[in-house]
C-alpha positions in Angstrom: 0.0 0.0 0.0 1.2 3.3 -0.2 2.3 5.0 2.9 2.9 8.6 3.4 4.5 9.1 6.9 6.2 12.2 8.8 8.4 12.1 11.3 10.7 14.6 13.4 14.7 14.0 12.6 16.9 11.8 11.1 18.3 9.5 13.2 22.2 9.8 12.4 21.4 14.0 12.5 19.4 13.6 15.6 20.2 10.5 17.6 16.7 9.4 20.3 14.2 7.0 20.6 11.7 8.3 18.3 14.2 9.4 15.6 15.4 5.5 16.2 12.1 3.6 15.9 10.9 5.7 13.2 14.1 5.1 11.0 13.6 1.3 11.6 10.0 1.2 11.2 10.1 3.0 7.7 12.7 0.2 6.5 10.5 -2.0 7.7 7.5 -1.5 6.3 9.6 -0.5 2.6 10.7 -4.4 3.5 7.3 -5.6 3.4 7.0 -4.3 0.1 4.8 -1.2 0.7 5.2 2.0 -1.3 6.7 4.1 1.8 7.3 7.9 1.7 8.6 9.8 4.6 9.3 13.6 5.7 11.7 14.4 8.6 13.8 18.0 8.8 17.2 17.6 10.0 19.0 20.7 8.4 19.8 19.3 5.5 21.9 16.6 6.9 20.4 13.5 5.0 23.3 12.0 3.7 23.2 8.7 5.2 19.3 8.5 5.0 17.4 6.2 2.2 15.9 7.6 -1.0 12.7 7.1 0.6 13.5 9.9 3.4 12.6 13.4 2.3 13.7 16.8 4.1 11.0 19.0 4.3 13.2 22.3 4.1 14.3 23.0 1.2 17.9 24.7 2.1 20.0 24.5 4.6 20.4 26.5 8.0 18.6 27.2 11.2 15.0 27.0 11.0 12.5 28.1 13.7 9.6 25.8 14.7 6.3 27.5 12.5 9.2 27.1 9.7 9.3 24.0 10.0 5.6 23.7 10.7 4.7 25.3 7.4 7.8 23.3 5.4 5.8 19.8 6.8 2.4 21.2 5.8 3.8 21.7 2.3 6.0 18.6 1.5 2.6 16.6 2.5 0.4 18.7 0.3 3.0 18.7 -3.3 3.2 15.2 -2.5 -0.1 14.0 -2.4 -0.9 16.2 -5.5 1.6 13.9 -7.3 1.2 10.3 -5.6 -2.1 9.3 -3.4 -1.1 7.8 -0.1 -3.7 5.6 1.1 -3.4 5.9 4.5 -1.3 9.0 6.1 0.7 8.2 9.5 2.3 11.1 11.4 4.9 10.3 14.4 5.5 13.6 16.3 2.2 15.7 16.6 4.2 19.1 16.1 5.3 18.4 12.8 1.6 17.3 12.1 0.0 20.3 13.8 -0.9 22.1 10.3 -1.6 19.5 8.4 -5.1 18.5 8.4 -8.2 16.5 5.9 -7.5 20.1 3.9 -4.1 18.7 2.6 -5.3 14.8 2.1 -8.2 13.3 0.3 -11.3 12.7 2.3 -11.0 9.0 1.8 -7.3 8.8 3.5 -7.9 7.9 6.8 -4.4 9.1 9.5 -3.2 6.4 11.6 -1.5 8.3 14.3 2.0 6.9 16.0 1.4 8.3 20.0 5.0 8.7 20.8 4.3 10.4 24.1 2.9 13.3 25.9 5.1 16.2 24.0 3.6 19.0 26.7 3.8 16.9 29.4 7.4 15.8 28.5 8.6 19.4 27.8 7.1 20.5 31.2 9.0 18.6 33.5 12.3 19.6 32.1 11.1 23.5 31.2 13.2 25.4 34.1 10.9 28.5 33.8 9.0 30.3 36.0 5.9 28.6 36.9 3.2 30.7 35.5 5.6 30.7 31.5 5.9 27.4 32.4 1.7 26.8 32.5 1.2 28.8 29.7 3.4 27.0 27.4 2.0 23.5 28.4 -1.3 24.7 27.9 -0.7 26.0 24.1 1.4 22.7 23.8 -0.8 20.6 25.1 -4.1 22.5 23.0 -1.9 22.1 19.3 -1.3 18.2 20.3 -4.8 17.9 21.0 -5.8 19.6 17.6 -3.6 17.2 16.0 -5.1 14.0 17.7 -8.6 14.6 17.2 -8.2 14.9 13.8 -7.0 10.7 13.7 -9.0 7.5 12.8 -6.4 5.5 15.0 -3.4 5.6 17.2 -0.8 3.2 17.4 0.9 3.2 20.8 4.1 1.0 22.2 2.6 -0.3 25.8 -0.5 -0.1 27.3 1.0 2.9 29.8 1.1 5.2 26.9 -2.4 3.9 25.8 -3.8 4.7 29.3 -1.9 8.4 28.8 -3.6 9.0 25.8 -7.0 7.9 26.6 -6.7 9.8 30.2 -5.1 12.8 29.2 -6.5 13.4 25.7 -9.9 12.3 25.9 -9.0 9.5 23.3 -11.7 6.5 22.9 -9.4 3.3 23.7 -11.6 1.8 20.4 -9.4 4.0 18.5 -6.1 3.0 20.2 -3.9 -0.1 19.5 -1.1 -1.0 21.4 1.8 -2.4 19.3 4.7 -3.1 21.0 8.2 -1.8 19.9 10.5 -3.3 18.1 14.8 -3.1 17.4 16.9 -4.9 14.5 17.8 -8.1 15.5 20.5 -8.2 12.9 22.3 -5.2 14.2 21.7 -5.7 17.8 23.2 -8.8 18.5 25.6 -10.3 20.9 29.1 -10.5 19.9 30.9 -13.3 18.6 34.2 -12.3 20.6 32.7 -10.3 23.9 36.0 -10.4 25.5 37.4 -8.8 22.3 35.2 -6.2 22.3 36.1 -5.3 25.9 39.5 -5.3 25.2 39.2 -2.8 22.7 36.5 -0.7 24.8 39.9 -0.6 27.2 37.5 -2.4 29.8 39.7 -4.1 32.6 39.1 -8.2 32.7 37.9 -7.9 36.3 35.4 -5.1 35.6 32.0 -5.4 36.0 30.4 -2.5 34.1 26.8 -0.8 34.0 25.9 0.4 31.3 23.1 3.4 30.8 22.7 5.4 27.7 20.2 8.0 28.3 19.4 11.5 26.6 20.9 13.4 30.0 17.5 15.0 30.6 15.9 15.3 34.1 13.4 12.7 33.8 15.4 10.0 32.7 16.9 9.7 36.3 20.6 9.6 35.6 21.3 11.6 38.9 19.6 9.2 40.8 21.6 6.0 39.2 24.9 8.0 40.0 23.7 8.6 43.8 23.0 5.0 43.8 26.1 3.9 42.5 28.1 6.2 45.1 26.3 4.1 47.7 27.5 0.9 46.4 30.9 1.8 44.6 33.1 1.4 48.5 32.1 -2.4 49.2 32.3 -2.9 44.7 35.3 -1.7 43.6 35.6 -3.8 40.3 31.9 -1.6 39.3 32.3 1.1 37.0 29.3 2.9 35.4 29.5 4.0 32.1 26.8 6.6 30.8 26.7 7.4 27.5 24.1 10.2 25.5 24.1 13.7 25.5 21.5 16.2 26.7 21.1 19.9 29.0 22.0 18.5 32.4 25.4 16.4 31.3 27.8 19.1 32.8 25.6 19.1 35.5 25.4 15.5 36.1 29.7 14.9 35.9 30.2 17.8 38.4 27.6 15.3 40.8 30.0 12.7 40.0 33.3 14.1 40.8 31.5 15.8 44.2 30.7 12.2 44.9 34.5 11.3 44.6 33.2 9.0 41.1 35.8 10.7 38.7 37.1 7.6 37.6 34.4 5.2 38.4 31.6 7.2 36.1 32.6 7.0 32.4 30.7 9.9 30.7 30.7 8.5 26.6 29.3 11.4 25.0 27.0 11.0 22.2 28.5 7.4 20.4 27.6 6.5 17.0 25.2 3.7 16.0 27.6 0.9 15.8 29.9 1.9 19.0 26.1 1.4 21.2 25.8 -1.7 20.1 29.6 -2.3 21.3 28.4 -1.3 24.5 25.8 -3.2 24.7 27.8 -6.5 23.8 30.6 -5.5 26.6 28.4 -4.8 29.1 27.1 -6.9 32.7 23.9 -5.5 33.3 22.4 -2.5 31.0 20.4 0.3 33.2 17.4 2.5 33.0 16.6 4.5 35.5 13.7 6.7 34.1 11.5 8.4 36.5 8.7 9.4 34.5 6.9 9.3 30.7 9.0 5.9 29.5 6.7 4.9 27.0 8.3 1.8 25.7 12.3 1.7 26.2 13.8 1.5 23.1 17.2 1.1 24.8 15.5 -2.2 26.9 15.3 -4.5 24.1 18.3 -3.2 22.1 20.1 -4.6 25.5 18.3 -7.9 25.9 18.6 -8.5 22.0 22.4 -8.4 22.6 22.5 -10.6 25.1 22.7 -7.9 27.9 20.1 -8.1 30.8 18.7 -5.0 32.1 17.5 -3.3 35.2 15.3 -0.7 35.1 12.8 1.3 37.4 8.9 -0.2 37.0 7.8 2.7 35.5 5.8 2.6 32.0 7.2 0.4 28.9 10.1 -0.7 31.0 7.7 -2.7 33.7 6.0 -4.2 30.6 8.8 -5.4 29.3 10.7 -6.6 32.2 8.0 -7.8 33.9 7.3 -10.1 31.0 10.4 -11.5 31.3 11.9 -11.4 35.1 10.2 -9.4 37.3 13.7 -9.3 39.1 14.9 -7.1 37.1 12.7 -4.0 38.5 13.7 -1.8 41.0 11.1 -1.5 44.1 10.7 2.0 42.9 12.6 4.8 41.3 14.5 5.6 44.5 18.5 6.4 44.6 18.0 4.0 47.5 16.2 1.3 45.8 18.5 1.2 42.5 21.5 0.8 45.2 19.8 -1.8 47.1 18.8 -4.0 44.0 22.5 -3.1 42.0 24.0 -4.2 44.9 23.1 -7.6 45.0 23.5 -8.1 41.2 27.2 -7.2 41.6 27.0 -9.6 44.7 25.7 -12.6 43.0 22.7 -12.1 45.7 20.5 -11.9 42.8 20.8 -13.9 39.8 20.9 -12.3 36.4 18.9 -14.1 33.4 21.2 -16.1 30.9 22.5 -13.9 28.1 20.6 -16.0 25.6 17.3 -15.9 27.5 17.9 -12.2 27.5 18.0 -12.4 23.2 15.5 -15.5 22.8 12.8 -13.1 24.9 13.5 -10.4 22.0 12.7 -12.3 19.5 10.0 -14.1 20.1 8.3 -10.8 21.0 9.6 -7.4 19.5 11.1 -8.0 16.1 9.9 -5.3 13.1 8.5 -8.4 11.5 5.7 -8.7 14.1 5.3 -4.9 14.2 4.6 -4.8 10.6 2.3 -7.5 10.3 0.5 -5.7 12.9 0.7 -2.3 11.5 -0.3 -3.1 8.1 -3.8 -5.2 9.2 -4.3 -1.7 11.1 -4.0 0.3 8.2 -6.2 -1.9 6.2 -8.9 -2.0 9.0 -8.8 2.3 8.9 -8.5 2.1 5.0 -11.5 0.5 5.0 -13.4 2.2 7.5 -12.8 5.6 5.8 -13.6 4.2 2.5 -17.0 3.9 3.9 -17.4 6.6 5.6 -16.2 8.7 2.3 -19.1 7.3 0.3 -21.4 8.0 2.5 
Protein backbone atom coordinates (compact mmCIF):
# COMPACT_ATOMS: atom_id res chain seq x y z
CA UNK A 1 0.00 0.00 0.00
CA UNK A 2 1.16 3.33 -0.25
CA UNK A 3 2.28 4.97 2.88
CA UNK A 4 2.88 8.65 3.44
CA UNK A 5 4.53 9.07 6.85
CA UNK A 6 6.20 12.15 8.76
CA UNK A 7 8.43 12.09 11.34
CA UNK A 8 10.69 14.64 13.39
CA UNK A 9 14.68 14.00 12.58
CA UNK A 10 16.89 11.83 11.13
CA UNK A 11 18.29 9.46 13.23
CA UNK A 12 22.23 9.80 12.41
CA UNK A 13 21.43 13.98 12.46
CA UNK A 14 19.38 13.59 15.62
CA UNK A 15 20.24 10.52 17.60
CA UNK A 16 16.74 9.41 20.25
CA UNK A 17 14.16 7.01 20.61
CA UNK A 18 11.71 8.30 18.31
CA UNK A 19 14.18 9.38 15.63
CA UNK A 20 15.39 5.53 16.22
CA UNK A 21 12.05 3.61 15.88
CA UNK A 22 10.90 5.74 13.17
CA UNK A 23 14.06 5.14 10.98
CA UNK A 24 13.64 1.29 11.56
CA UNK A 25 10.00 1.18 11.19
CA UNK A 26 10.06 3.03 7.69
CA UNK A 27 12.70 0.25 6.52
CA UNK A 28 10.54 -2.04 7.67
CA UNK A 29 7.52 -1.45 6.32
CA UNK A 30 9.60 -0.55 2.61
CA UNK A 31 10.68 -4.38 3.45
CA UNK A 32 7.35 -5.63 3.41
CA UNK A 33 6.98 -4.32 0.13
CA UNK A 34 4.81 -1.17 0.75
CA UNK A 35 5.18 2.04 -1.31
CA UNK A 36 6.66 4.11 1.84
CA UNK A 37 7.29 7.92 1.72
CA UNK A 38 8.58 9.80 4.61
CA UNK A 39 9.28 13.57 5.73
CA UNK A 40 11.66 14.40 8.61
CA UNK A 41 13.78 18.01 8.76
CA UNK A 42 17.21 17.62 9.97
CA UNK A 43 18.97 20.74 8.43
CA UNK A 44 19.80 19.28 5.52
CA UNK A 45 21.87 16.62 6.88
CA UNK A 46 20.42 13.51 4.95
CA UNK A 47 23.32 11.95 3.72
CA UNK A 48 23.22 8.67 5.19
CA UNK A 49 19.29 8.49 4.96
CA UNK A 50 17.42 6.22 2.20
CA UNK A 51 15.95 7.64 -1.01
CA UNK A 52 12.68 7.09 0.62
CA UNK A 53 13.54 9.87 3.44
CA UNK A 54 12.62 13.37 2.28
CA UNK A 55 13.73 16.82 4.15
CA UNK A 56 11.04 19.05 4.27
CA UNK A 57 13.18 22.30 4.15
CA UNK A 58 14.34 22.97 1.18
CA UNK A 59 17.94 24.69 2.11
CA UNK A 60 20.00 24.51 4.60
CA UNK A 61 20.35 26.53 7.96
CA UNK A 62 18.57 27.20 11.22
CA UNK A 63 15.05 27.00 10.97
CA UNK A 64 12.47 28.09 13.68
CA UNK A 65 9.63 25.77 14.68
CA UNK A 66 6.33 27.50 12.51
CA UNK A 67 9.24 27.14 9.74
CA UNK A 68 9.28 24.02 10.00
CA UNK A 69 5.57 23.75 10.69
CA UNK A 70 4.69 25.27 7.41
CA UNK A 71 7.80 23.28 5.40
CA UNK A 72 5.80 19.83 6.75
CA UNK A 73 2.43 21.17 5.76
CA UNK A 74 3.85 21.68 2.27
CA UNK A 75 5.98 18.63 1.51
CA UNK A 76 2.55 16.62 2.48
CA UNK A 77 0.40 18.69 0.26
CA UNK A 78 3.05 18.67 -3.28
CA UNK A 79 3.21 15.21 -2.52
CA UNK A 80 -0.08 13.97 -2.39
CA UNK A 81 -0.92 16.25 -5.47
CA UNK A 82 1.64 13.93 -7.35
CA UNK A 83 1.22 10.28 -5.61
CA UNK A 84 -2.08 9.30 -3.38
CA UNK A 85 -1.14 7.84 -0.12
CA UNK A 86 -3.74 5.61 1.06
CA UNK A 87 -3.44 5.91 4.47
CA UNK A 88 -1.27 9.01 6.09
CA UNK A 89 0.72 8.24 9.54
CA UNK A 90 2.29 11.09 11.43
CA UNK A 91 4.89 10.27 14.37
CA UNK A 92 5.46 13.62 16.31
CA UNK A 93 2.17 15.67 16.59
CA UNK A 94 4.21 19.13 16.12
CA UNK A 95 5.27 18.41 12.75
CA UNK A 96 1.60 17.34 12.12
CA UNK A 97 -0.04 20.27 13.82
CA UNK A 98 -0.86 22.07 10.32
CA UNK A 99 -1.64 19.47 8.36
CA UNK A 100 -5.15 18.54 8.40
CA UNK A 101 -8.24 16.52 5.94
CA UNK A 102 -7.49 20.14 3.88
CA UNK A 103 -4.06 18.67 2.63
CA UNK A 104 -5.30 14.77 2.13
CA UNK A 105 -8.23 13.31 0.31
CA UNK A 106 -11.31 12.69 2.26
CA UNK A 107 -11.00 9.05 1.76
CA UNK A 108 -7.33 8.75 3.54
CA UNK A 109 -7.92 7.92 6.77
CA UNK A 110 -4.42 9.15 9.47
CA UNK A 111 -3.15 6.44 11.62
CA UNK A 112 -1.46 8.35 14.27
CA UNK A 113 2.05 6.94 15.97
CA UNK A 114 1.45 8.31 20.00
CA UNK A 115 5.05 8.69 20.78
CA UNK A 116 4.34 10.40 24.13
CA UNK A 117 2.88 13.34 25.90
CA UNK A 118 5.10 16.23 24.02
CA UNK A 119 3.63 18.96 26.68
CA UNK A 120 3.83 16.86 29.44
CA UNK A 121 7.42 15.85 28.49
CA UNK A 122 8.57 19.40 27.77
CA UNK A 123 7.06 20.54 31.20
CA UNK A 124 9.03 18.56 33.53
CA UNK A 125 12.29 19.62 32.06
CA UNK A 126 11.14 23.51 31.20
CA UNK A 127 13.18 25.39 34.08
CA UNK A 128 10.91 28.54 33.77
CA UNK A 129 8.99 30.34 36.05
CA UNK A 130 5.85 28.55 36.93
CA UNK A 131 3.24 30.66 35.45
CA UNK A 132 5.63 30.65 31.52
CA UNK A 133 5.89 27.43 32.37
CA UNK A 134 1.73 26.77 32.48
CA UNK A 135 1.24 28.78 29.72
CA UNK A 136 3.36 27.02 27.39
CA UNK A 137 2.03 23.50 28.42
CA UNK A 138 -1.33 24.67 27.88
CA UNK A 139 -0.75 25.96 24.08
CA UNK A 140 1.44 22.70 23.82
CA UNK A 141 -0.85 20.55 25.05
CA UNK A 142 -4.11 22.51 22.95
CA UNK A 143 -1.95 22.12 19.28
CA UNK A 144 -1.34 18.23 20.26
CA UNK A 145 -4.85 17.91 21.04
CA UNK A 146 -5.79 19.55 17.61
CA UNK A 147 -3.63 17.22 16.02
CA UNK A 148 -5.12 13.97 17.67
CA UNK A 149 -8.62 14.60 17.16
CA UNK A 150 -8.20 14.88 13.76
CA UNK A 151 -6.95 10.73 13.74
CA UNK A 152 -9.04 7.53 12.81
CA UNK A 153 -6.40 5.51 14.99
CA UNK A 154 -3.39 5.55 17.18
CA UNK A 155 -0.76 3.21 17.37
CA UNK A 156 0.95 3.16 20.84
CA UNK A 157 4.06 0.95 22.21
CA UNK A 158 2.60 -0.35 25.76
CA UNK A 159 -0.49 -0.06 27.31
CA UNK A 160 0.99 2.95 29.78
CA UNK A 161 1.08 5.22 26.88
CA UNK A 162 -2.44 3.89 25.83
CA UNK A 163 -3.82 4.70 29.28
CA UNK A 164 -1.94 8.41 28.79
CA UNK A 165 -3.65 9.04 25.76
CA UNK A 166 -6.99 7.89 26.59
CA UNK A 167 -6.66 9.75 30.18
CA UNK A 168 -5.09 12.76 29.17
CA UNK A 169 -6.49 13.41 25.74
CA UNK A 170 -9.94 12.34 25.93
CA UNK A 171 -8.96 9.46 23.34
CA UNK A 172 -11.67 6.46 22.89
CA UNK A 173 -9.41 3.27 23.75
CA UNK A 174 -11.56 1.76 20.42
CA UNK A 175 -9.36 4.01 18.50
CA UNK A 176 -6.14 2.99 20.16
CA UNK A 177 -3.92 -0.13 19.53
CA UNK A 178 -1.08 -1.03 21.40
CA UNK A 179 1.79 -2.43 19.27
CA UNK A 180 4.66 -3.08 20.98
CA UNK A 181 8.18 -1.82 19.88
CA UNK A 182 10.47 -3.34 18.14
CA UNK A 183 14.76 -3.08 17.42
CA UNK A 184 16.85 -4.92 14.52
CA UNK A 185 17.84 -8.14 15.53
CA UNK A 186 20.46 -8.22 12.87
CA UNK A 187 22.35 -5.18 14.20
CA UNK A 188 21.71 -5.67 17.75
CA UNK A 189 23.20 -8.79 18.54
CA UNK A 190 25.55 -10.31 20.88
CA UNK A 191 29.06 -10.47 19.90
CA UNK A 192 30.85 -13.34 18.64
CA UNK A 193 34.21 -12.31 20.55
CA UNK A 194 32.66 -10.34 23.86
CA UNK A 195 35.95 -10.39 25.45
CA UNK A 196 37.42 -8.82 22.26
CA UNK A 197 35.25 -6.15 22.34
CA UNK A 198 36.07 -5.26 25.93
CA UNK A 199 39.54 -5.28 25.20
CA UNK A 200 39.20 -2.78 22.70
CA UNK A 201 36.45 -0.68 24.78
CA UNK A 202 39.89 -0.61 27.19
CA UNK A 203 37.52 -2.41 29.83
CA UNK A 204 39.67 -4.14 32.59
CA UNK A 205 39.07 -8.23 32.72
CA UNK A 206 37.91 -7.87 36.35
CA UNK A 207 35.44 -5.14 35.57
CA UNK A 208 32.04 -5.36 36.04
CA UNK A 209 30.37 -2.46 34.08
CA UNK A 210 26.79 -0.81 34.04
CA UNK A 211 25.89 0.44 31.29
CA UNK A 212 23.08 3.44 30.85
CA UNK A 213 22.69 5.40 27.74
CA UNK A 214 20.17 8.01 28.27
CA UNK A 215 19.44 11.54 26.61
CA UNK A 216 20.92 13.45 29.96
CA UNK A 217 17.46 15.03 30.57
CA UNK A 218 15.90 15.31 34.10
CA UNK A 219 13.41 12.66 33.78
CA UNK A 220 15.36 10.05 32.73
CA UNK A 221 16.94 9.74 36.32
CA UNK A 222 20.63 9.55 35.59
CA UNK A 223 21.26 11.62 38.91
CA UNK A 224 19.58 9.23 40.80
CA UNK A 225 21.64 5.96 39.17
CA UNK A 226 24.93 8.01 39.98
CA UNK A 227 23.66 8.61 43.75
CA UNK A 228 22.97 4.96 43.81
CA UNK A 229 26.13 3.93 42.47
CA UNK A 230 28.12 6.21 45.11
CA UNK A 231 26.30 4.09 47.74
CA UNK A 232 27.49 0.86 46.38
CA UNK A 233 30.93 1.78 44.55
CA UNK A 234 33.09 1.44 48.47
CA UNK A 235 32.10 -2.44 49.17
CA UNK A 236 32.34 -2.93 44.69
CA UNK A 237 35.28 -1.65 43.63
CA UNK A 238 35.59 -3.84 40.27
CA UNK A 239 31.92 -1.59 39.26
CA UNK A 240 32.25 1.07 36.98
CA UNK A 241 29.26 2.89 35.41
CA UNK A 242 29.55 3.96 32.11
CA UNK A 243 26.75 6.57 30.83
CA UNK A 244 26.68 7.43 27.51
CA UNK A 245 24.11 10.21 25.48
CA UNK A 246 24.13 13.74 25.49
CA UNK A 247 21.51 16.21 26.71
CA UNK A 248 21.10 19.93 28.99
CA UNK A 249 21.99 18.48 32.43
CA UNK A 250 25.39 16.42 31.29
CA UNK A 251 27.76 19.14 32.77
CA UNK A 252 25.63 19.10 35.51
CA UNK A 253 25.35 15.55 36.12
CA UNK A 254 29.70 14.92 35.91
CA UNK A 255 30.20 17.78 38.45
CA UNK A 256 27.61 15.34 40.76
CA UNK A 257 29.98 12.69 39.99
CA UNK A 258 33.35 14.08 40.76
CA UNK A 259 31.48 15.82 44.16
CA UNK A 260 30.72 12.23 44.86
CA UNK A 261 34.54 11.34 44.60
CA UNK A 262 33.15 9.02 41.14
CA UNK A 263 35.75 10.66 38.68
CA UNK A 264 37.10 7.58 37.58
CA UNK A 265 34.44 5.23 38.42
CA UNK A 266 31.57 7.17 36.10
CA UNK A 267 32.63 7.04 32.40
CA UNK A 268 30.66 9.89 30.66
CA UNK A 269 30.67 8.46 26.59
CA UNK A 270 29.35 11.41 24.95
CA UNK A 271 26.99 11.00 22.15
CA UNK A 272 28.46 7.37 20.35
CA UNK A 273 27.62 6.47 17.03
CA UNK A 274 25.24 3.71 16.02
CA UNK A 275 27.60 0.95 15.79
CA UNK A 276 29.86 1.86 18.97
CA UNK A 277 26.08 1.43 21.20
CA UNK A 278 25.78 -1.70 20.08
CA UNK A 279 29.56 -2.27 21.33
CA UNK A 280 28.42 -1.32 24.50
CA UNK A 281 25.82 -3.21 24.75
CA UNK A 282 27.78 -6.51 23.80
CA UNK A 283 30.63 -5.51 26.57
CA UNK A 284 28.37 -4.80 29.15
CA UNK A 285 27.12 -6.90 32.72
CA UNK A 286 23.86 -5.48 33.27
CA UNK A 287 22.37 -2.52 30.97
CA UNK A 288 20.43 0.35 33.16
CA UNK A 289 17.37 2.45 32.99
CA UNK A 290 16.59 4.52 35.51
CA UNK A 291 13.70 6.71 34.10
CA UNK A 292 11.49 8.43 36.51
CA UNK A 293 8.67 9.36 34.48
CA UNK A 294 6.86 9.29 30.70
CA UNK A 295 9.03 5.90 29.48
CA UNK A 296 6.69 4.94 26.99
CA UNK A 297 8.27 1.82 25.68
CA UNK A 298 12.30 1.66 26.22
CA UNK A 299 13.84 1.46 23.09
CA UNK A 300 17.16 1.11 24.84
CA UNK A 301 15.53 -2.16 26.87
CA UNK A 302 15.27 -4.52 24.11
CA UNK A 303 18.25 -3.19 22.09
CA UNK A 304 20.08 -4.62 25.47
CA UNK A 305 18.31 -7.86 25.90
CA UNK A 306 18.55 -8.52 21.95
CA UNK A 307 22.42 -8.39 22.63
CA UNK A 308 22.46 -10.64 25.06
CA UNK A 309 22.68 -7.91 27.93
CA UNK A 310 20.14 -8.11 30.81
CA UNK A 311 18.66 -4.98 32.13
CA UNK A 312 17.52 -3.28 35.18
CA UNK A 313 15.28 -0.73 35.14
CA UNK A 314 12.79 1.34 37.44
CA UNK A 315 8.88 -0.20 37.03
CA UNK A 316 7.80 2.70 35.50
CA UNK A 317 5.77 2.62 31.99
CA UNK A 318 7.20 0.37 28.85
CA UNK A 319 10.06 -0.69 31.03
CA UNK A 320 7.69 -2.67 33.74
CA UNK A 321 5.95 -4.18 30.63
CA UNK A 322 8.77 -5.39 29.33
CA UNK A 323 10.70 -6.57 32.24
CA UNK A 324 7.99 -7.81 33.91
CA UNK A 325 7.28 -10.06 31.01
CA UNK A 326 10.43 -11.46 31.28
CA UNK A 327 11.91 -11.37 35.07
CA UNK A 328 10.21 -9.41 37.28
CA UNK A 329 13.67 -9.34 39.12
CA UNK A 330 14.89 -7.13 37.09
CA UNK A 331 12.66 -4.00 38.45
CA UNK A 332 13.65 -1.78 40.98
CA UNK A 333 11.10 -1.54 44.06
CA UNK A 334 10.69 2.02 42.92
CA UNK A 335 12.56 4.82 41.28
CA UNK A 336 14.47 5.63 44.52
CA UNK A 337 18.52 6.43 44.61
CA UNK A 338 17.95 4.00 47.47
CA UNK A 339 16.21 1.34 45.85
CA UNK A 340 18.51 1.18 42.46
CA UNK A 341 21.46 0.76 45.16
CA UNK A 342 19.83 -1.80 47.05
CA UNK A 343 18.83 -4.04 43.98
CA UNK A 344 22.46 -3.06 42.02
CA UNK A 345 24.01 -4.23 44.93
CA UNK A 346 23.14 -7.61 45.00
CA UNK A 347 23.46 -8.08 41.24
CA UNK A 348 27.22 -7.18 41.62
CA UNK A 349 27.04 -9.62 44.68
CA UNK A 350 25.73 -12.55 42.96
CA UNK A 351 22.72 -12.15 45.66
CA UNK A 352 20.46 -11.91 42.82
CA UNK A 353 20.77 -13.90 39.85
CA UNK A 354 20.91 -12.31 36.38
CA UNK A 355 18.88 -14.14 33.45
CA UNK A 356 21.16 -16.09 30.86
CA UNK A 357 22.47 -13.95 28.12
CA UNK A 358 20.63 -16.03 25.65
CA UNK A 359 17.26 -15.90 27.47
CA UNK A 360 17.89 -12.23 27.51
CA UNK A 361 17.96 -12.43 23.22
CA UNK A 362 15.49 -15.46 22.80
CA UNK A 363 12.79 -13.07 24.95
CA UNK A 364 13.54 -10.40 21.95
CA UNK A 365 12.68 -12.35 19.49
CA UNK A 366 10.05 -14.06 20.11
CA UNK A 367 8.30 -10.77 20.99
CA UNK A 368 9.63 -7.36 19.46
CA UNK A 369 11.12 -8.02 16.10
CA UNK A 370 9.92 -5.29 13.09
CA UNK A 371 8.47 -8.36 11.53
CA UNK A 372 5.66 -8.70 14.12
CA UNK A 373 5.35 -4.90 14.24
CA UNK A 374 4.62 -4.83 10.64
CA UNK A 375 2.26 -7.46 10.27
CA UNK A 376 0.50 -5.68 12.94
CA UNK A 377 0.70 -2.26 11.48
CA UNK A 378 -0.26 -3.08 8.14
CA UNK A 379 -3.82 -5.20 9.22
CA UNK A 380 -4.32 -1.73 11.08
CA UNK A 381 -4.00 0.34 8.21
CA UNK A 382 -6.20 -1.86 6.23
CA UNK A 383 -8.93 -2.04 9.04
CA UNK A 384 -8.84 2.30 8.93
CA UNK A 385 -8.49 2.11 5.04
CA UNK A 386 -11.52 0.49 5.01
CA UNK A 387 -13.41 2.16 7.54
CA UNK A 388 -12.79 5.58 5.84
CA UNK A 389 -13.57 4.24 2.54
CA UNK A 390 -16.97 3.92 3.89
CA UNK A 391 -17.43 6.61 5.59
CA UNK A 392 -16.16 8.68 2.29
CA UNK A 393 -19.14 7.32 0.33
CA UNK A 394 -21.38 7.98 2.53
Amino acid sequence: MNILTTGMGWIDHSPGGLNRYFADYSHAMRDRGHDLRAFVTAGGDLASAPAYIAEVLREKGSFGTWDRMRAFRQAVGMQSRHWKPQVYNPHFALYAALIGRGQLPRDIPIVTHFHGPWASESKVEDRSGASAKHIKYRLKKSLESLTYQRSDKFVVLSGYFASVLSEEYGIGRDRIHIVPGAVDTERFKPAVDREGVRKELGIAENDRVLFCVRRLVRRMGVDRLIRAFAAIAPERPEAVLVIAGDGAIRAELQELAAGLGLRDRVKFAGRVSNEQLVRWYQAADVAVVPTVTLEGFGLVTVEALACGTPVLGTPNGGTKEILGGFDGRLLFEDDSPEAMADLLGRVLARETPLPDRADCRKHVLERYTWLRVAEQVEDLFLQAIHERGRKAAQ
